[in-house]
C-alpha positions in Angstrom: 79.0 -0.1 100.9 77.2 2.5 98.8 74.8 3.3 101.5 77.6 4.0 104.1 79.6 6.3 101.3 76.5 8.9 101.5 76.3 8.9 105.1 79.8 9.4 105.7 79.1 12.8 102.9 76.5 13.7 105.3 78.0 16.0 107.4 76.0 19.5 107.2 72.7 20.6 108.6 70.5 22.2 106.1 67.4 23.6 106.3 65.1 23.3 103.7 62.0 26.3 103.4 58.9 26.1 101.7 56.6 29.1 100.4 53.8 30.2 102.0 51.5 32.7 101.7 50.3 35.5 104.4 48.3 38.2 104.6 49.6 41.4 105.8 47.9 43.9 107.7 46.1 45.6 104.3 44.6 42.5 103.6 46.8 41.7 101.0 48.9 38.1 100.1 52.8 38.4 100.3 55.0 35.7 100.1 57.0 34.4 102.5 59.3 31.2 103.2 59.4 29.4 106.2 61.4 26.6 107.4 60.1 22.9 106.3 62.4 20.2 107.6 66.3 20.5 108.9 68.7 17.3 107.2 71.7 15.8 106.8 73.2 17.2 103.4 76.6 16.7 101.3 77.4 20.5 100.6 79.2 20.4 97.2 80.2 23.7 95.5 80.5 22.7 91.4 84.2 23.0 90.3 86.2 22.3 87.1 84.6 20.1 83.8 81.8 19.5 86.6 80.7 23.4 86.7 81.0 24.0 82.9 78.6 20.9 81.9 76.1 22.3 84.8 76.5 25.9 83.1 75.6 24.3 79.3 72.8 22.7 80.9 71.5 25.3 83.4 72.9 28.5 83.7 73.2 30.0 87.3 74.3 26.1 88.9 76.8 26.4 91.3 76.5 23.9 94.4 75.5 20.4 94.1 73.5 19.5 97.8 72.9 16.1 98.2 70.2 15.0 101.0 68.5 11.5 101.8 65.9 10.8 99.7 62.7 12.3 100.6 59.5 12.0 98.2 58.2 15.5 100.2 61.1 17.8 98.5 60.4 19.7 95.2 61.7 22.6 92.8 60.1 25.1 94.5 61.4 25.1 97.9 64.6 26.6 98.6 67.3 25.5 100.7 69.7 27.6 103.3 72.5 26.5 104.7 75.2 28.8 106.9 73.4 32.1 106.2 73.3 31.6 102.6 70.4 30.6 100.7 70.0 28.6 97.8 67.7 28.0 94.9 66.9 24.4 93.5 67.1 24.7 89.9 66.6 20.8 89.1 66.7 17.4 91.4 68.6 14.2 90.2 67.3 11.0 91.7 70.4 9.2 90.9 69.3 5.1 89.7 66.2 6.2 91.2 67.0 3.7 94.1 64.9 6.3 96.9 68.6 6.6 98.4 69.7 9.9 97.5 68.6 13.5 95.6 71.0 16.0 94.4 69.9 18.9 94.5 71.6 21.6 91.7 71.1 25.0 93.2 72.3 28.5 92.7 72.9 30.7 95.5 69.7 33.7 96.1 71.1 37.2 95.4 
């Protein structure tokens, strides 16, 4: 039953990036991001008591993204989804059952 709740959440297409590095035509390493994997995700902007115990604990959280679990994802990656892109500031692995992460991001200025 629990299982069939999350899929049901499911309903976005994210795209999660990872960093890379290039070099540019000086020779020189820049930074870049480029696109890792495309999920399923739950796309949950924080709201009420929710947002102000995410602001004591971390202070730019606004959007709760929740995504299979996948052992591959990590805190610095990034994640964009409908133009916007978003940073993850910390993942919860909720009963650690390899069924879900949350991701707690803040959108990119």
């Amino acid at each position: 039953m629990k299982l069939r709740l999350l899929v049901n959440r499911l309903n976005k297409r994210v795209t999660i990036r990872r960093q890379i590095w290039r070099d540019n035509s000086m020779g020189a390493r820049e930074q870049d991001w480029e696109d890792y994997v495309t999920v399923w995700a739950g796309v949950e902007p924080l709201r009420g008591q929710e947002f102000f115990v995410a602001q004591r604990s971390e202070a730019d959280v606004t959007t709760r993204i929740r995504i299979r679990y996948r052992a591959d994802v990590d805190r610095s990656m990034m994640v964009r989804f409908d133009g916007v892109e978003f940073e993850i500031m910390y993942i919860i692995h909720p009963e650690f059952n390899k069924r879900e992460l949350q991701l707690m991001c803040r959108e990119r200025q």
